[in-house]
TIRO-2110 file (N, C-alpha, C; in Angstrom, 1 decimal):
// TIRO-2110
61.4, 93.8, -9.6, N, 1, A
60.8, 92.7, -9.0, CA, 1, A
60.2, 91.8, -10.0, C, 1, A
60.2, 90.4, -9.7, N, 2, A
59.4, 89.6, -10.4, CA, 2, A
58.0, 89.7, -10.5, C, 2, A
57.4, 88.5, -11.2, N, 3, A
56.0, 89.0, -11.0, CA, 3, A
55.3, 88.3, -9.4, C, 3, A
54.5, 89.2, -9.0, N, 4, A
54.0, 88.5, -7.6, CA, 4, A
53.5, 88.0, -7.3, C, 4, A
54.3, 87.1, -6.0, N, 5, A
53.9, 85.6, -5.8, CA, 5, A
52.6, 85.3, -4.9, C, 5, A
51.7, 84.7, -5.2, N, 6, A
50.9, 84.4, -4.2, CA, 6, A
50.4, 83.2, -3.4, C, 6, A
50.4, 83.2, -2.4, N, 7, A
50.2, 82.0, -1.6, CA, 7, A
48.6, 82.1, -1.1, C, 7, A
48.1, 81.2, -0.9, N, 8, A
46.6, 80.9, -0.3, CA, 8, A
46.9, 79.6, 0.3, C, 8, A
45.7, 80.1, 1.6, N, 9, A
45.6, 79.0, 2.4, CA, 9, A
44.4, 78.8, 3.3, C, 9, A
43.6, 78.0, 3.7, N, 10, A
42.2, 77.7, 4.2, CA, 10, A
42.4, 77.5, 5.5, C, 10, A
41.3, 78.4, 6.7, N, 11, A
41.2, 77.8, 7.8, CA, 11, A
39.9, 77.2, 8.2, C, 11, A
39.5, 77.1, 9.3, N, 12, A
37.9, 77.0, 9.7, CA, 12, A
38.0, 77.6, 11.6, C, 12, A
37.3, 78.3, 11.0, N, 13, A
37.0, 79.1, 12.4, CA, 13, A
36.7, 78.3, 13.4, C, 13, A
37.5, 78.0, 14.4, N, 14, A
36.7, 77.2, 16.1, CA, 14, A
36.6, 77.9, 17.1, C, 14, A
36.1, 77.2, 18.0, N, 15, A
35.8, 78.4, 19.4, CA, 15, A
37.5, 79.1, 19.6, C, 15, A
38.3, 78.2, 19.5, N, 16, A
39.3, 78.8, 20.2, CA, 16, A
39.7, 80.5, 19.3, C, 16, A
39.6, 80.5, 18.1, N, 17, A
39.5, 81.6, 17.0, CA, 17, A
38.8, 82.7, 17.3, C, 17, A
37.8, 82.6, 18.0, N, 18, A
36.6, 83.5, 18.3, CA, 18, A
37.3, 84.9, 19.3, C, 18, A
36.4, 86.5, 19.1, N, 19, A
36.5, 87.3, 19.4, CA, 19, A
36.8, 86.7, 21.4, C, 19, A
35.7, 86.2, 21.6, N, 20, A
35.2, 85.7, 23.3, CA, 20, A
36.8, 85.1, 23.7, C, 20, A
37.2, 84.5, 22.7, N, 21, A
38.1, 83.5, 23.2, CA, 21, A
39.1, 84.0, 23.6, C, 21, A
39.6, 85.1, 22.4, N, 22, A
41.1, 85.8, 22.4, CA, 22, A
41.4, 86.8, 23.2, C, 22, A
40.0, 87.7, 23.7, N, 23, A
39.7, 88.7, 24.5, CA, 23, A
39.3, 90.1, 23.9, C, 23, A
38.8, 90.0, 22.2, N, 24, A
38.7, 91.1, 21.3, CA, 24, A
37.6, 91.1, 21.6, C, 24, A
36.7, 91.0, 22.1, N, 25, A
35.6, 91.2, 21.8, CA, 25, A
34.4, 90.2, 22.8, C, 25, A
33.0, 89.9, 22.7, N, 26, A
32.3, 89.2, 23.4, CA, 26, A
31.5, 88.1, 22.6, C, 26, A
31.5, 88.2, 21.4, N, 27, A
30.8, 87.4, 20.2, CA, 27, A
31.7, 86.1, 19.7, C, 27, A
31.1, 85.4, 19.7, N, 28, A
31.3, 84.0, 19.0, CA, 28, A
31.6, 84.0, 17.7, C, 28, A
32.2, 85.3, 16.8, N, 29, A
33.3, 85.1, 15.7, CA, 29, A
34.4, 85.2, 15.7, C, 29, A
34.8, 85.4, 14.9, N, 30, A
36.6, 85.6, 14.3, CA, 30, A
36.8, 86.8, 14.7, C, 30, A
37.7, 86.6, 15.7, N, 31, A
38.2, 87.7, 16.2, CA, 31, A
40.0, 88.2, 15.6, C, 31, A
39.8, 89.4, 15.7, N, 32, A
40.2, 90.0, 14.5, CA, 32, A
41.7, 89.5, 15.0, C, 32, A
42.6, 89.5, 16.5, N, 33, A
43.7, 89.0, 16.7, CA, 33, A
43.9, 87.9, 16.2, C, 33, A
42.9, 86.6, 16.0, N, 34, A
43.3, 85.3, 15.0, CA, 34, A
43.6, 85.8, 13.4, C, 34, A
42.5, 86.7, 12.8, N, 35, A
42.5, 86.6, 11.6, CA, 35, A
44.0, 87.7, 10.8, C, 35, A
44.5, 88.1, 12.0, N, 36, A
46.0, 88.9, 11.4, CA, 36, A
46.9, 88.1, 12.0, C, 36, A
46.6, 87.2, 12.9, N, 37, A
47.7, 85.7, 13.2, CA, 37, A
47.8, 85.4, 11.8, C, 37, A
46.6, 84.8, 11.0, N, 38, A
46.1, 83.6, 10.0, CA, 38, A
46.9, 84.0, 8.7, C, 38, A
47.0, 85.7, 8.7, N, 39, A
47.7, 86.4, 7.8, CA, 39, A
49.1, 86.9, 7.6, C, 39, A
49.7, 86.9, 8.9, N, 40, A
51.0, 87.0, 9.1, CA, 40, A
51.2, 85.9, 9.0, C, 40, A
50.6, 84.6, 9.4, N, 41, A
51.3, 83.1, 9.1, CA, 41, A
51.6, 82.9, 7.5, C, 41, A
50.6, 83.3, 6.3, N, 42, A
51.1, 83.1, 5.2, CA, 42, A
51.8, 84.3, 5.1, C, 42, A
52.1, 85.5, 5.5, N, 43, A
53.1, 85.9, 4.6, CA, 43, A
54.2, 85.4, 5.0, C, 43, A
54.5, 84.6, 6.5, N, 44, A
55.8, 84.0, 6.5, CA, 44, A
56.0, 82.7, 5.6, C, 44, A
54.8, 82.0, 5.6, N, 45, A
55.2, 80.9, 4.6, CA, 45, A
55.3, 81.3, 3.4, C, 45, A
55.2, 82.6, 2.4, N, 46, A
55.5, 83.0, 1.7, CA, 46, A
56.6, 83.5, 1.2, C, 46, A
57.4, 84.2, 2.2, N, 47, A
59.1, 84.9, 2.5, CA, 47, A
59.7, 83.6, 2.7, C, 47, A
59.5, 82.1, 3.1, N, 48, A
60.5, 81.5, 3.9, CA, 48, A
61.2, 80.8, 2.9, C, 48, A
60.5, 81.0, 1.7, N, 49, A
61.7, 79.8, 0.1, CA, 49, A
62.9, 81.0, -0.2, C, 49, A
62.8, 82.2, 0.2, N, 50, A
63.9, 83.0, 0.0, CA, 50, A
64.7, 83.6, 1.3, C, 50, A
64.7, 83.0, 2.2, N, 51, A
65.4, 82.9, 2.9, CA, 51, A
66.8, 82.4, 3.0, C, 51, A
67.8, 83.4, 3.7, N, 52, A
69.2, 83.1, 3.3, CA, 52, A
69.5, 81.9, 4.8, C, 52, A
70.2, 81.2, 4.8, N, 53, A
70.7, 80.1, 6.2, CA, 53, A
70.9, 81.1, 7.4, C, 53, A
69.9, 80.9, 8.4, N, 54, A
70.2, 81.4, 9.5, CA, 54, A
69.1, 82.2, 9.5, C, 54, A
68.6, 82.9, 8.7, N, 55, A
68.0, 84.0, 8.4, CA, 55, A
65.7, 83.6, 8.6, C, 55, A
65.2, 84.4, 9.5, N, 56, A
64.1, 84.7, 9.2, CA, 56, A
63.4, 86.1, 9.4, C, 56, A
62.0, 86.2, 9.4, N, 57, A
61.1, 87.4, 8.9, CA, 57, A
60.5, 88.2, 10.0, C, 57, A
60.4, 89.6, 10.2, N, 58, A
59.8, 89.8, 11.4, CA, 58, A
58.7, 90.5, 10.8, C, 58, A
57.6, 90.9, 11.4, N, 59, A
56.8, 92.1, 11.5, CA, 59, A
57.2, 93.3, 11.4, C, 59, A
57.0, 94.5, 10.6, N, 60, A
57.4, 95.1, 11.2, CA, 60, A
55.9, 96.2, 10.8, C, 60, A
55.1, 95.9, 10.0, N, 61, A
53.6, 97.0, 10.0, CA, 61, A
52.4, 95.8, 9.2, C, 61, A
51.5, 96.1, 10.0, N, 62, A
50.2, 95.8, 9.7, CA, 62, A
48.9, 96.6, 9.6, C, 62, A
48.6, 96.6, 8.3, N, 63, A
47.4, 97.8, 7.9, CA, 63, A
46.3, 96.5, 7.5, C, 63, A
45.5, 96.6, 8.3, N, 64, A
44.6, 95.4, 7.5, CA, 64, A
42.6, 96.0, 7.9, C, 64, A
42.2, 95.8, 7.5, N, 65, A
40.5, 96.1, 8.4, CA, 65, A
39.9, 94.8, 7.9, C, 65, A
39.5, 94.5, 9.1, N, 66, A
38.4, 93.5, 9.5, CA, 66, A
36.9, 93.9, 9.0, C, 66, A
36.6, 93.0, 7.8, N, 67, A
35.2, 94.2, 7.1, CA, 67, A
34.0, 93.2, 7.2, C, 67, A
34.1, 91.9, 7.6, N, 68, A
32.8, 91.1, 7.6, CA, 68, A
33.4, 90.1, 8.6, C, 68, A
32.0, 89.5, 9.4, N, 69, A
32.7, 88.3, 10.4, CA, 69, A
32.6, 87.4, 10.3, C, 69, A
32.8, 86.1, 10.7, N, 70, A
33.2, 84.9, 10.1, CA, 70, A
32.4, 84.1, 11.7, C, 70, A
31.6, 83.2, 11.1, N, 71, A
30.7, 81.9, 12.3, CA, 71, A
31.9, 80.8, 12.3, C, 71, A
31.6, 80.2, 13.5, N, 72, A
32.5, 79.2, 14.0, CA, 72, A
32.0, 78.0, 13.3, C, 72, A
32.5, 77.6, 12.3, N, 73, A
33.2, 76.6, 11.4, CA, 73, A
32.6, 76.8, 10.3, C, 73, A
32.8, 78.2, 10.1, N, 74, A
33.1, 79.1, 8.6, CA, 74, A
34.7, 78.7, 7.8, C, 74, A
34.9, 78.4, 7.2, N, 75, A
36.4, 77.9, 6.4, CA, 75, A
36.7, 80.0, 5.6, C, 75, A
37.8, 79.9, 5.7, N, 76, A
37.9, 81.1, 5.6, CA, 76, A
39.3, 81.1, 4.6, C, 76, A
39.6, 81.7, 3.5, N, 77, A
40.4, 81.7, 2.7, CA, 77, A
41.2, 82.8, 2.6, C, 77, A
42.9, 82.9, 2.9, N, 78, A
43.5, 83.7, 3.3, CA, 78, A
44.4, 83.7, 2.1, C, 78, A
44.5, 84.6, 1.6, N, 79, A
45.5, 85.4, 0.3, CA, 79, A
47.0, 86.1, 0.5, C, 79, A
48.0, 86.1, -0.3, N, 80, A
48.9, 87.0, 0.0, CA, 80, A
49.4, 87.1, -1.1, C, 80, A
50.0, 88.2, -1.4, N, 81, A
50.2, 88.4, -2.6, CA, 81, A
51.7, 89.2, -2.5, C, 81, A
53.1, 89.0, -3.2, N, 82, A
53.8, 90.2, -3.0, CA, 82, A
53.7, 91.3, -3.7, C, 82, A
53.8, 92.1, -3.1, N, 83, A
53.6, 93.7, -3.6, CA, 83, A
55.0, 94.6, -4.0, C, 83, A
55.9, 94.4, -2.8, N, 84, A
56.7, 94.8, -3.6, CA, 84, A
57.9, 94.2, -2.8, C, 84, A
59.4, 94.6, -3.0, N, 85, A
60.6, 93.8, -2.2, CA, 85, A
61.4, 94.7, -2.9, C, 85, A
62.0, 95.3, -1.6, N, 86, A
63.4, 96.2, -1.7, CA, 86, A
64.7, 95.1, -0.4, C, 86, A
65.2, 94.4, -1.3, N, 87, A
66.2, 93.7, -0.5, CA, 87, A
65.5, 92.9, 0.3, C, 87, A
66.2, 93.4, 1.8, N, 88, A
65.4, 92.3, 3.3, CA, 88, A
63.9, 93.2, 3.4, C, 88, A
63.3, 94.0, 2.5, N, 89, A
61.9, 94.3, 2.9, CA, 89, A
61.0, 93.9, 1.9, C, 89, A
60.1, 93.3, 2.4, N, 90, A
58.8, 92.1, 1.8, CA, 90, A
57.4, 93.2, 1.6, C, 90, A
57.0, 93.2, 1.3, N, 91, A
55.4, 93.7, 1.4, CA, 91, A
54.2, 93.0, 0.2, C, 91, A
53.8, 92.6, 1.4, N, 92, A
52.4, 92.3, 0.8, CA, 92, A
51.1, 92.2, 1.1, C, 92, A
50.1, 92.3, -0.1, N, 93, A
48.9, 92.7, -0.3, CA, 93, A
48.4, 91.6, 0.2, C, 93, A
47.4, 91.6, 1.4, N, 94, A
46.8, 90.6, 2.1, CA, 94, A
45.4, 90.4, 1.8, C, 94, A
44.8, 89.6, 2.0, N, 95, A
43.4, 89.8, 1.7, CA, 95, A
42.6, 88.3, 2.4, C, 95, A
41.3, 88.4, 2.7, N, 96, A
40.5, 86.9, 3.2, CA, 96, A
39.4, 87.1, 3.0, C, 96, A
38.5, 86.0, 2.9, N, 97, A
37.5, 86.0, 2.3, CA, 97, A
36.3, 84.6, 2.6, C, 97, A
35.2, 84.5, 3.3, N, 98, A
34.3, 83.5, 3.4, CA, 98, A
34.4, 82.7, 2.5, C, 98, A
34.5, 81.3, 2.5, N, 99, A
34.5, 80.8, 1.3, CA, 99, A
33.3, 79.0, 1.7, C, 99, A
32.8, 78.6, 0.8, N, 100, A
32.1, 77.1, 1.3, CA, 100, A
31.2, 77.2, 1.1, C, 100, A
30.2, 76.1, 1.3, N, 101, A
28.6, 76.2, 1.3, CA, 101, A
27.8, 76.7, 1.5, C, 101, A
28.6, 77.7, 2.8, N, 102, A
27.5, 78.8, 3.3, CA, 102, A
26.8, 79.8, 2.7, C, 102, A
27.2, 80.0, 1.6, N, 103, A
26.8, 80.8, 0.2, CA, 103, A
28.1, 81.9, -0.2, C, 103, A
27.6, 83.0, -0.8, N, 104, A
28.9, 83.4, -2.4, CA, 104, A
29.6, 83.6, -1.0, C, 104, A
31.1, 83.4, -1.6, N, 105, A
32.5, 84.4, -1.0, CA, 105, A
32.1, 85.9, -0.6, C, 105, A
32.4, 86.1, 0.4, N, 106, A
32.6, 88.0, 1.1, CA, 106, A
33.8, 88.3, 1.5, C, 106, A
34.2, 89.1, 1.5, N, 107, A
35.5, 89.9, 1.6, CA, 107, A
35.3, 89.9, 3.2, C, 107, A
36.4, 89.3, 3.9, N, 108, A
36.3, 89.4, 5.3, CA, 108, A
37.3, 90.4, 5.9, C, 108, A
38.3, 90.5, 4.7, N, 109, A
39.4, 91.4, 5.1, CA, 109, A
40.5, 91.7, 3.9, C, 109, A
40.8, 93.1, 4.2, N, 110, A
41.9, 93.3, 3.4, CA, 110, A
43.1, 93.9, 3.8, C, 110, A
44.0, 93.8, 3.3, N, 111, A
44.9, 95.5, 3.8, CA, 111, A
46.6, 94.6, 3.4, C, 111, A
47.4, 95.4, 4.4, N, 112, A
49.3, 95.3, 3.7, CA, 112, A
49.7, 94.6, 5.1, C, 112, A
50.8, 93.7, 4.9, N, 113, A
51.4, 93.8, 5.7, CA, 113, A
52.8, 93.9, 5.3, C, 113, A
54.0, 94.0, 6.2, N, 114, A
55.1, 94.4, 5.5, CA, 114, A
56.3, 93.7, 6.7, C, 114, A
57.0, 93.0, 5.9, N, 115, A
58.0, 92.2, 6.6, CA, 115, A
59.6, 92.1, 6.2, C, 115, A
60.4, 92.3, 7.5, N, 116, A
61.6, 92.6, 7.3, CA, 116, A
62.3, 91.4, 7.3, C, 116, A
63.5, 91.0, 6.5, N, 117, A
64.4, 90.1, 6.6, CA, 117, A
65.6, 90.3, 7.6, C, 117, A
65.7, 89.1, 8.7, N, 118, A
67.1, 89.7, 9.8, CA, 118, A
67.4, 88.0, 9.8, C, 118, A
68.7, 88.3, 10.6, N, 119, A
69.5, 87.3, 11.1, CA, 119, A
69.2, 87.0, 12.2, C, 119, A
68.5, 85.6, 12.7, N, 120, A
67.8, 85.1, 13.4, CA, 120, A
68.3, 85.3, 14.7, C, 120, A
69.5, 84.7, 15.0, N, 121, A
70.9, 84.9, 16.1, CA, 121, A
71.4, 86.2, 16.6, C, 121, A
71.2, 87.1, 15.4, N, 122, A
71.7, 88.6, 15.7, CA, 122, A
70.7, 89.1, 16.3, C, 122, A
69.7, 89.3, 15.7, N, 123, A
68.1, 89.4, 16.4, CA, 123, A
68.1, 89.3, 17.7, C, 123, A
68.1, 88.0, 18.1, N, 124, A
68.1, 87.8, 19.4, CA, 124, A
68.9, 88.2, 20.6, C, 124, A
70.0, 88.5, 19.7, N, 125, A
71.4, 89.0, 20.9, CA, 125, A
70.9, 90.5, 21.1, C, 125, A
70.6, 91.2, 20.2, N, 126, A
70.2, 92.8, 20.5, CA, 126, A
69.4, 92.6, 21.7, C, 126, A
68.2, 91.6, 22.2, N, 127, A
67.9, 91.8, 22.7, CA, 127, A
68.2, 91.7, 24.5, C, 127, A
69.3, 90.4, 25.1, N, 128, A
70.2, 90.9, 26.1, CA, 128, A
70.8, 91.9, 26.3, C, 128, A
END
């Protein structure tokens, strides 16, 4: 493997984001179903410059812990890093983190996720 690539990308927490909102929970933070959306979205923008025509990325395992929470319109800095690639399988080292005025950076989260390469068309016919 090459050496690995990493993508970063910034959000800001809104009500819609929140534990209350998504149904995780009753608190007015980041609820953890947004914050492994936030993270599965860059590792797809991360797999999609090697993508073959026709072709995109699924899920197929997420190890992550939610280790600190995040206030609504907290900006929140999401990492991805690849870890390793055997053919159509991706893995990468995920990570996020408080970032902005509010004072130093905290680790909000870490862990792997791991993403398979398929044929978008074929994909979908398995499932009729």
């Amino acid at each position: 493997m090459d050496a690995p690539t990493t993508h970063t990308r910034r959000f800001t927490v809104a009500e819609e984001d929140t534990a209350v909102a998504v149904g995780s929970g009753t608190l007015r933070v980041l609820g953890s179903p947004t914050l492994i959306a936030w993270l599965e979205m860059v590792t797809c923008e991360a797999v999609a410059p090697s993508l073959p025509e026709g072709g995109t990325s699924v899920g197929t395992r997420i190890d992550v812990q939610h280790l600190a929470p995040s206030a609504v319109g907290q900006v929140v800095e999401v990492q991805v890093s690849t870890a390793y690639v055997d053919g159509r399988l991706h893995r990468f080292a995920v990570g996020a983190r408080n970032v902005g005025p509010q004072g130093p950076a905290k680790v909000v989260a870490s862990g792997e996720i791991t993403r398979v390469v398929v044929d978008a068309e074929r994909f979908m016919a398995r499932l009729g």
